[in-house]
N, C-alpha and C positions, 0 to 999 in steps of 0.2 A: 209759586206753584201751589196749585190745588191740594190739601190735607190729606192724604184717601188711609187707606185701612188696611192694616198688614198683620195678616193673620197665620199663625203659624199653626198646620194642622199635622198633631200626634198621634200616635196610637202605635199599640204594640204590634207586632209580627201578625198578621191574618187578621185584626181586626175590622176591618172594612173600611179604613180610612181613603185607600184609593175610589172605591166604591164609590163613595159620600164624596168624591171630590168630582166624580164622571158624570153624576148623577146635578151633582149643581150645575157643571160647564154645558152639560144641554138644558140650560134652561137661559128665556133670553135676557133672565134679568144678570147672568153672570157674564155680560158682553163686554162689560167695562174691566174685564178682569185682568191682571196680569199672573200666571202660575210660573211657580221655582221648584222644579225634582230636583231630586237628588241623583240622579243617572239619566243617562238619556235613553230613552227607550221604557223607563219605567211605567210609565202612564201608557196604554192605546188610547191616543186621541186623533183625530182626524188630521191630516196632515203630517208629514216628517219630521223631524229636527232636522235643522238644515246647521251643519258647524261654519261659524264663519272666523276668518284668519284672525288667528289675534284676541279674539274675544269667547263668549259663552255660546254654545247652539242656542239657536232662536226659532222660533218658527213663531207665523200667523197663524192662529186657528180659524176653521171656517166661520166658527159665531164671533170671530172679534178678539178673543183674546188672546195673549203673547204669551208662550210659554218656551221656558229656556230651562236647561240644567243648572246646578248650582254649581259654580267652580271654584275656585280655593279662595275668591275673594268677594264676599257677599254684596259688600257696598259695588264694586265692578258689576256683577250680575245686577244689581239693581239698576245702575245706570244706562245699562247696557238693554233692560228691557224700557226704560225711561225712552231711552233714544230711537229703540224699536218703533215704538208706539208711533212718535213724533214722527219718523220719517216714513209712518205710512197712513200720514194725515190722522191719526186719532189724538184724543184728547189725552191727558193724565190718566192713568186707572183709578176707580173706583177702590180697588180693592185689588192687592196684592200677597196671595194665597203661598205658604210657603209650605212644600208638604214634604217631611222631616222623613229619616227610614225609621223602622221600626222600634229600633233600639239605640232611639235619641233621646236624650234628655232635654227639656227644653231650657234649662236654665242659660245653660253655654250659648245655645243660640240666642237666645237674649241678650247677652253681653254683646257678641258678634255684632249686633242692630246699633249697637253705641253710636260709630262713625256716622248714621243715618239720620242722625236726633236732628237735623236742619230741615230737614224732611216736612217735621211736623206729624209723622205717620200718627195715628191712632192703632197701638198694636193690642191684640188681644191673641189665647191661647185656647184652641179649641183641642180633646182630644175623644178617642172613640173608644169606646167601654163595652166589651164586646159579650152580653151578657149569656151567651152561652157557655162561656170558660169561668166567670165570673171571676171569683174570689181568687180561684187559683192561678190568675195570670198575677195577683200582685203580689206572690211568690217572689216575683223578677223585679229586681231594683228598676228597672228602666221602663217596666210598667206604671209603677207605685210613682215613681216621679211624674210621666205625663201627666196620672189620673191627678193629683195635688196639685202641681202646678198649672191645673187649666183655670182660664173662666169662665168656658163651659164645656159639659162633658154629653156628648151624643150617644147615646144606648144602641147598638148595632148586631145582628145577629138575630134580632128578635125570630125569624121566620124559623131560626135552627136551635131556639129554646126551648126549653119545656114551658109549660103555665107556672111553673113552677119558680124559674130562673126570670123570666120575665117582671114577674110580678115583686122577685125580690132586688130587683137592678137601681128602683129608687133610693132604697133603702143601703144596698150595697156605697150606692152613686155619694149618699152623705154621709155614712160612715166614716167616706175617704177622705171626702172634699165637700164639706158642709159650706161652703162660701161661691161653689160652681152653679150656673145655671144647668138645668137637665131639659135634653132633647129628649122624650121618650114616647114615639108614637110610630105605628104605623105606616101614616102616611108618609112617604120619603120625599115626596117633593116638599110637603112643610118643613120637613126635619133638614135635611139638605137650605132650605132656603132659610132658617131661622140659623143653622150653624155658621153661613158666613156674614151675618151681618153686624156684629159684635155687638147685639140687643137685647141677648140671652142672659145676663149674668142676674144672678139671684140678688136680692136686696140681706145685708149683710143680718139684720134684724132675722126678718123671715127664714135664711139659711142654717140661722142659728139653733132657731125654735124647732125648725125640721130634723134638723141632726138629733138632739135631745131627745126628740120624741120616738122616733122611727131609724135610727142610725145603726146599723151592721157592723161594731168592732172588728175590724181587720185584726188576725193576730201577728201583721209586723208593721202595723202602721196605727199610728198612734194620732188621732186628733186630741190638741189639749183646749181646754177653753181658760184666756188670762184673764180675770177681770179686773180692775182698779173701781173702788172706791172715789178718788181723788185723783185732782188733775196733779201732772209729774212734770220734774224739770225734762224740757228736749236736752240736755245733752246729756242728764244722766238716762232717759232710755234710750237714747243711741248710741251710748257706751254699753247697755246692756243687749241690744239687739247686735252688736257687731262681736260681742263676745258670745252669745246665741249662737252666730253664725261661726265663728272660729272653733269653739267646744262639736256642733256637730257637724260640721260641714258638709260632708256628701246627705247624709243622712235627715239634714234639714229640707225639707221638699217645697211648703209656703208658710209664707206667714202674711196675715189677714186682718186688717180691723181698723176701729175707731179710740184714738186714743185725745184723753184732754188734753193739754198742757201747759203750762201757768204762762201768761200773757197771752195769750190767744185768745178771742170770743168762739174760734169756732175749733171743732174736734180734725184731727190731722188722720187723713186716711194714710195710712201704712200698710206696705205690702212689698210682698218678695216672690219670687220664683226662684227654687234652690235659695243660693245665697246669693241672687244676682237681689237686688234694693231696687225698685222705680223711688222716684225724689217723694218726698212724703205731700202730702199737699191738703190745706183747710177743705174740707168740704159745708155748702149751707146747707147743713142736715140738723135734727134736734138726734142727737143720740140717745133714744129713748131706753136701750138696752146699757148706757152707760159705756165706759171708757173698759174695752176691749178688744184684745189679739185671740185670732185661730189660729194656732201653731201643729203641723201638721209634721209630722217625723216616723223618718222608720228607727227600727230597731231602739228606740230612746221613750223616752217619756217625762212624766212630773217630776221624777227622781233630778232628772240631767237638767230643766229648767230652774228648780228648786235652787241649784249651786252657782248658778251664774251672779255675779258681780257686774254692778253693785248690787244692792238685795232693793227690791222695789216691793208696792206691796199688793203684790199680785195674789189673789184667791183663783187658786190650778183647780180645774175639775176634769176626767176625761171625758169626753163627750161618747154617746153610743153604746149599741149591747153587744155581747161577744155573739160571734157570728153563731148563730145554732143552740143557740142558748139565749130566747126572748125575758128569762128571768132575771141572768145575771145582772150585778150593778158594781157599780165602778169600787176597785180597789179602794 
């Protein structure tokens, strides 16, 4: 089977995620699509759900794509619109949009996609930043998570911001998630069309430089920057990334970067959502910013890195300025 693209679209309560998902399904390049609610009736789109015995609601939609509820067993639902497709002469989807409720965390739903790894899917995490609440949505754990764990995040709301709140969304955007690509314009059908096609993500260098210079300290979200000097044994930092992850757990949101490691010619991308790990993997990049993690956490910081075992020899810096305060600098 064809590889396609499984994209899990977040955002908090009111953020406009549904919007941005209505807004891409009438366009004809999202014909290839297959969509997963979370309840049936959630979405107005054209056509019913139709519940069938035994299995998830499905229904055709009039541009082509399959859209079903999710039922208590992902891998079932997936199959289920796999077979949809098939038996009404279409091809594999392009792209299968999974759009989460409000106050999901994406890491879990990541785990849940395990079963699916024969797939081959290409998954990415898109979520919506809805910059007229701004800062004050990531008050809510279950905000702060989507905004961290995406790989890219859509600015939404723009029509019902001030000039004020708009123009600070980029800046908010890396404060949270220096390692996200950012949708932020205007026009909704580019925005809409660049958020599903997982081609948005920031270049790890560049994300970095932007956070540093322009980044909005959240005050319960903490981005840290690791650096390394020198390449490290892989088992002793996956003994320290797993104990990372045990020390904060709910509170660990992502972790991000390029690290060397001794036998390797090439640098090992490492990355997490929550505490769920993708398998680490060489990439052929030169890592010109050197062997580093973005460790992105609420309520915690340098302190709680600082104590983890074994002791590696990471230089912690916080990235970003405190919100509303363009002079402060980092602890």
């Amino acid at each position: 089977m064809t590889a396609f693209d499984f994209i899990v679209l977040t955002g908090f309560l009111g953020s406009g995620k549904t919007t941005l998902l209505r807004e891409f399904l009438a366009l004809p390049e999202a014909a290839d699509s297959g969509v997963i609610v979370n309840e049936v009736g959630q979405i107005d789109l054209d056509g019913a759900i139709i519940a069938e015995d035994g299995g998830s609601p499905v229904a055709l939609l009039s541009n082509g794509c399959v859209c079903c509820s999710l039922g208590s067993d992902l891998e079932r639902t997936v199959a289920n619109m796999l077979m949809r497709r098939r038996d009404a002469g279409l091809p594999p989807p392009g792209r299968i949009i999974l759009e989460t409720s409000g106050l999901a965390k994406p890491g879990p739903i990541l785990r849940s996609l395990a079963p699916l790894a024969p797939l081959g899917m290409r998954v990415g995490v898109v979520a919506t930043l809805d910059c007229a609440r701004g800062a004050a949505l990531g008050q809510f754990e279950e905000a702060a998570a989507q905004w961290a764990g995406a790989q890219t995040l859509v600015v939404t709301k723009r029509d019902l911001a001030t000039v004020a709140q708009v123009q600070d969304a980029p800046r908010l955007a890396a404060g949270i998630n220096p390692t996200a690509g950012l949708i932020d314009t205007d026009d909704r059908r580019a925005a809409a069309l660049a958020a599903f096609s997982l081609r948005a993500a920031a270049s790890l260098a560049g994300s970095l430089r932007r956070a540093e210079a322009v980044g909005l300290r959240h005050p319960r979200i903490s981005v840290v920057l690791a650096k390394l000097d020198a390449a490290v044994a892989w088992d002793a930092l996956a003994e320290w990334l797993d104990n990372l992850a045990g020390l904060c757990g709910e509170r660990m949101l992502r972790v991000k970067g390029l690290v060397q490691v001794t036998g390797s010619q090439r640098p090992l991308l490492v990355q997490s959502v929550g505490t769920t790990f993708s398998a680490p993997r060489p990439l052929t990049v030169r890592a010109d910013s050197g062997s580093f993690l973005v460790v992105i956490l609420r309520d915690a910081g340098i302190a709680e890195l600082s104590a983890i075992v074994p002791v590696l020899p990471f230089r912690f810096a916080l990235l970003g300025r405190d919100v509303g305060d363009q002079a402060a600098t980092d602890p």
